[in-house]
N, C-alpha and C positions, 0 to 999 in steps of 0.2 A: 618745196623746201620748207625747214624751219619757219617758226614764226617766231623763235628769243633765239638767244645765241648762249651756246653753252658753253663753261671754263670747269677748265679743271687745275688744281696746283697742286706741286708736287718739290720741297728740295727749293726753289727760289725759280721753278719753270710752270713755267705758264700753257695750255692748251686752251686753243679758241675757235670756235668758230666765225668767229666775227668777221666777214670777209675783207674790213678795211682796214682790220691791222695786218692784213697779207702783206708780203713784199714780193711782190712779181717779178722784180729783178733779180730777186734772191734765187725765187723759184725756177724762173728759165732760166738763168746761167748754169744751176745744176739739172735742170732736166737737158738741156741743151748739150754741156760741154760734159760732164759727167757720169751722166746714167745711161746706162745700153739699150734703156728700151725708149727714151725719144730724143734718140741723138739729131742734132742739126734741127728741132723743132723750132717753128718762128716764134716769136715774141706771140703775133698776134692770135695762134692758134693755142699758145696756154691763156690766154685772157678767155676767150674763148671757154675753153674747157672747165676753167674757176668756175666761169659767169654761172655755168650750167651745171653743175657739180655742190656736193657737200663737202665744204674743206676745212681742215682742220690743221693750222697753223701752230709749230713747239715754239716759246718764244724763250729766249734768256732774257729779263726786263723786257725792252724792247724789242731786241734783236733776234729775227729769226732764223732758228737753227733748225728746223725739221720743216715737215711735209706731208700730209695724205690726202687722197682725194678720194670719194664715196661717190660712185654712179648708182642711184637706188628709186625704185618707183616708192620707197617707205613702206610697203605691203608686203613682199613677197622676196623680192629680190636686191644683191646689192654688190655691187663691184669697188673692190681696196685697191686701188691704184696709185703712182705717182708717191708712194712711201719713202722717203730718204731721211737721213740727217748729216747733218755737216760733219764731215770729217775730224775735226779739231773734238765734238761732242759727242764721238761714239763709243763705245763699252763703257758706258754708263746705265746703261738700261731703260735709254732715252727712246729706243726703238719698239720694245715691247712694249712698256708703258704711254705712247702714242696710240699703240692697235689697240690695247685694252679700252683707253677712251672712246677708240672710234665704236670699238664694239660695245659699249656700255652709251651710247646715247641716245635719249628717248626714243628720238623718231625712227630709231634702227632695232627696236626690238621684235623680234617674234616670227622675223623674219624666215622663209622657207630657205633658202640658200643666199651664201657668200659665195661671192667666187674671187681668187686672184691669180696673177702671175708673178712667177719669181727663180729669176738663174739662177740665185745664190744664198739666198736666205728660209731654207726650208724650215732650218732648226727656230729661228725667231719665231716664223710662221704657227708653227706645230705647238711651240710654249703656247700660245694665246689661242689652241682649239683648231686650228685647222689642217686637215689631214688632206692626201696625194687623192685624185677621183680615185671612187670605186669601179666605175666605169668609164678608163678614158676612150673607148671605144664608142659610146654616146656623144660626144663632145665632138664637135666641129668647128671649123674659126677657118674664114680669111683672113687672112694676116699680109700687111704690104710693110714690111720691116722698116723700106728705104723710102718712105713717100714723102719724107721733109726735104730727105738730098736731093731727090726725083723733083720736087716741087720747086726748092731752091736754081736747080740749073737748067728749069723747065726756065725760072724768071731770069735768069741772067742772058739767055737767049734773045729774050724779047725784046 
């Protein structure tokens, strides 16, 4: 990972990497309650995912409004994940302008591929450079959609 932490401002918002102005509670209440792709996720497995991950926190002053997260060996490859923004702050162009940052930080240049997922935000996607496989027939994935719900009533069992 980094070894400085990088800001960006824009308009009276803040972009950081700085991982202790994160708000975790921020972040899993909407990845949890909000977003389709890690519905019912525990607390403990976004801590987790931060710990290990480049994240990049939208702040108003304090207050955080956005979200992305970079899975990247810094070399070669690099995964945009866990992208949102608060509701109240969106058609601003608070969305695009977060990926621009993610994609313009030192340690992410030169990179052979990005990759991400996304149900519903192609058009965002596509502004900021990224296009549909050329080959989705190359591409394979296990995918377990339901393994927080799966997880959650494995433990209420017990």
């Amino acid at each position: 990972m980094p070894t400085a932490f990088v800001e960006f401002q824009q308009d009276g918002y803040t972009i950081s990497t700085d991982p202790s102005r994160l708000d975790i509670d921020t972040i899993h209440a909407y990845l949890a309650n909000e977003s389709y792709w890690a519905s019912g996720i525990p607390l403990a497995i976004v801590k987790k995912s931060i710990e290990n991950s480049l994240c990049f926190g939208l702040y108003e002053q304090e207050k955080q409004i956005g979200f992305a997260r970079v899975i990247s060996d810094q070399a070669t490859f690099a995964w945009l994940c866990d992208v949102f923004i608060l509701k109240p702050y969106r058609g601003r162009g608070l969305g695009k302008w977060l990926v621009h940052c993610v994609l313009s930080h030192p340690e992410l240049q030169n990179l052979r591929s990005w990759l991400l997922s996304t149900q519903d935000a192609h058009g965002l996607y596509a502004k900021c450079g990224f296009k549909t496989t050329e080959r989705p027939g190359a591409w394979m994935t296990i995918r377990n959609a339901d393994v927080y719900h799966h997880q959650a009533n494995q433990n209420s069992v017990d």
